[in-house]
N, C-alpha and C positions, 0 to 999 in steps of 0.2 A: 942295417943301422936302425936302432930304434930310438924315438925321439916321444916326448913329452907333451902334447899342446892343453896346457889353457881354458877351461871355455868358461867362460861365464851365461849362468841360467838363473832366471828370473822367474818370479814368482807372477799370477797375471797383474795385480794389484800394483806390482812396481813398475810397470810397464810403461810407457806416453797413452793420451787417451787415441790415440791416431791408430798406435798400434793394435791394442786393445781393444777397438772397433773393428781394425782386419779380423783380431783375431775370431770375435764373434761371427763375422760375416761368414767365414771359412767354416766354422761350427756349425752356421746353423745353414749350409750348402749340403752338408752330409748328414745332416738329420734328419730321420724317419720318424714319422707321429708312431709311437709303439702304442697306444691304447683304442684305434679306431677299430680296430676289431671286438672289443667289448664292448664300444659306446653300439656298435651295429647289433650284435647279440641283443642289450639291453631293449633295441627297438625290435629286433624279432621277437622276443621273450614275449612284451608287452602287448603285442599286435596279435600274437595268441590267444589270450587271452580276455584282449577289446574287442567289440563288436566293429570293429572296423578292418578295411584292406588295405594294407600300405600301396600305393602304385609309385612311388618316386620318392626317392630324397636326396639334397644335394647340402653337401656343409661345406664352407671354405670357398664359393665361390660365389661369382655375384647373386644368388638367387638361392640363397641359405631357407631350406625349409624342407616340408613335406606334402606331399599331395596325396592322399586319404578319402576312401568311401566309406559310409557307414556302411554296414552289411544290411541291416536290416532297414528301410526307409522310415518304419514307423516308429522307433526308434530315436533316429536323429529329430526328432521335431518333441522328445521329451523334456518338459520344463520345468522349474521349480521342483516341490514339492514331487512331482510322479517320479523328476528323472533322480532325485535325492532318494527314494525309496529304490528306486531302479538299480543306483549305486549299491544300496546295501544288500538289497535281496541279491546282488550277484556275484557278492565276497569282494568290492572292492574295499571297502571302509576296514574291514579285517586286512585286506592289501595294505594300505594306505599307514594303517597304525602302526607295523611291524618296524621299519625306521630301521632294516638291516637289509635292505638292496633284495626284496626278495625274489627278483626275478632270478636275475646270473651272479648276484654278492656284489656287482661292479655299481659305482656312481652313476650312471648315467639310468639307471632304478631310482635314486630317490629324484631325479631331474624330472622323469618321469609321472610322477606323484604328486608332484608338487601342485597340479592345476585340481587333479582328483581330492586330497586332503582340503584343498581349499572350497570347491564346490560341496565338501560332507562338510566345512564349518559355517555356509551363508548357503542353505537348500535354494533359501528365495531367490538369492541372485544367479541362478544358473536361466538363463535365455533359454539355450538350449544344449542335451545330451551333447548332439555335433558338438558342437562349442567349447566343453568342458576336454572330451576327447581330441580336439584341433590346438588345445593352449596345450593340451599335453604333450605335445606333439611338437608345436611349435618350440616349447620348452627344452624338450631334445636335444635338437637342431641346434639354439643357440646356446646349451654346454656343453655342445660339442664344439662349437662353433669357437667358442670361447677358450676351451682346454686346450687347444689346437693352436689356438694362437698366443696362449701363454708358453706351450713348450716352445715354439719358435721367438722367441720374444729376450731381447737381449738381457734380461732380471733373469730367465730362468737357465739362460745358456752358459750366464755370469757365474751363478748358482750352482750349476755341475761343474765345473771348471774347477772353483773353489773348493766344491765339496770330495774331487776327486783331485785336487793339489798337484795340479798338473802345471809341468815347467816349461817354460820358451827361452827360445835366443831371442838376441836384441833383436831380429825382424822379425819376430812371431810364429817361427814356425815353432812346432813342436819338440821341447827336448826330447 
């Protein structure tokens, strides 16, 4: 005997906010960060490149950052004016201008850069080399740190849902 049922589905918009909030909850329990493997590349790229050693980094948990040696000691204690010349004798400033991710193509190149372009627009205010390469660094850290918790973040979980018009039953589960 074959019979007919019914079902009513719902768009997530029409939903109760009760529901609505399961249903994020639920989204964002099976969601994997898909870009921390480029923000990682970006800082391999760039540590290449720097006169520095990565030794540690940690994003996403209490102690978001990087722990870094300069390689060379004499080096980190360049200031002003020397470590401003420094940058450019050694292709960062040509780095710094290009504004198309030129490490791996990915974001977390210009996140990168940001401390570097800024140290080539005020020579005078760089303390020191370390310094300049440690905000780079730091910088990182917190758009990754950041990126991270926008894709977990119920605007952007809201955001796929909608953008891929996806339907529930009256309790949330997935049509």
């Amino acid at each position: 005997m074959t019979r007919t049922v019914e079902v009513t589905v719902y768009r997530f918009d029409e939903l109760d906010r009760h529901t609505q909030q399961r249903i994020l909850d639920n989204f964002r329990e099976g969601r994997n960060f898909p870009w921390a493997d480029e923000w990682r590349d970006s800082l391999d790229e760039f540590a290449k490149l720097a006169p520095i050693t990565v030794r540690d980094w940690s994003v996403g948990y209490r102690d978001t950052g990087v722990s870094f040696s300069m390689d060379d000691d004499s080096l980190a204690s360049l200031s002003g004016i020397r470590a401003y010349k420094w940058l450019i004798n050694n292709g960062w400033q040509e780095l710094a201008s290009k504004q198309d991710c030129p490490f791996t193509g990915y974001c977390g190149d210009e996140t990168l850069l940001d401390a570097i372009r800024e140290a080539l627009r005020k020579p005078a205010s760089i303390l020191f080399l370390e310094d300049v390469f440690g905000e780079a660094l730091h910088d990182w850290a917190k758009g990754f740190e950041a990126d991270m918790e926008y894709h977990y973040s119920d605007e952007a979980i809201r955001e796929d849902i909608l953008a891929n018009e996806y339907e529930f039953y009256a309790n949330g589960t997935l049509a």
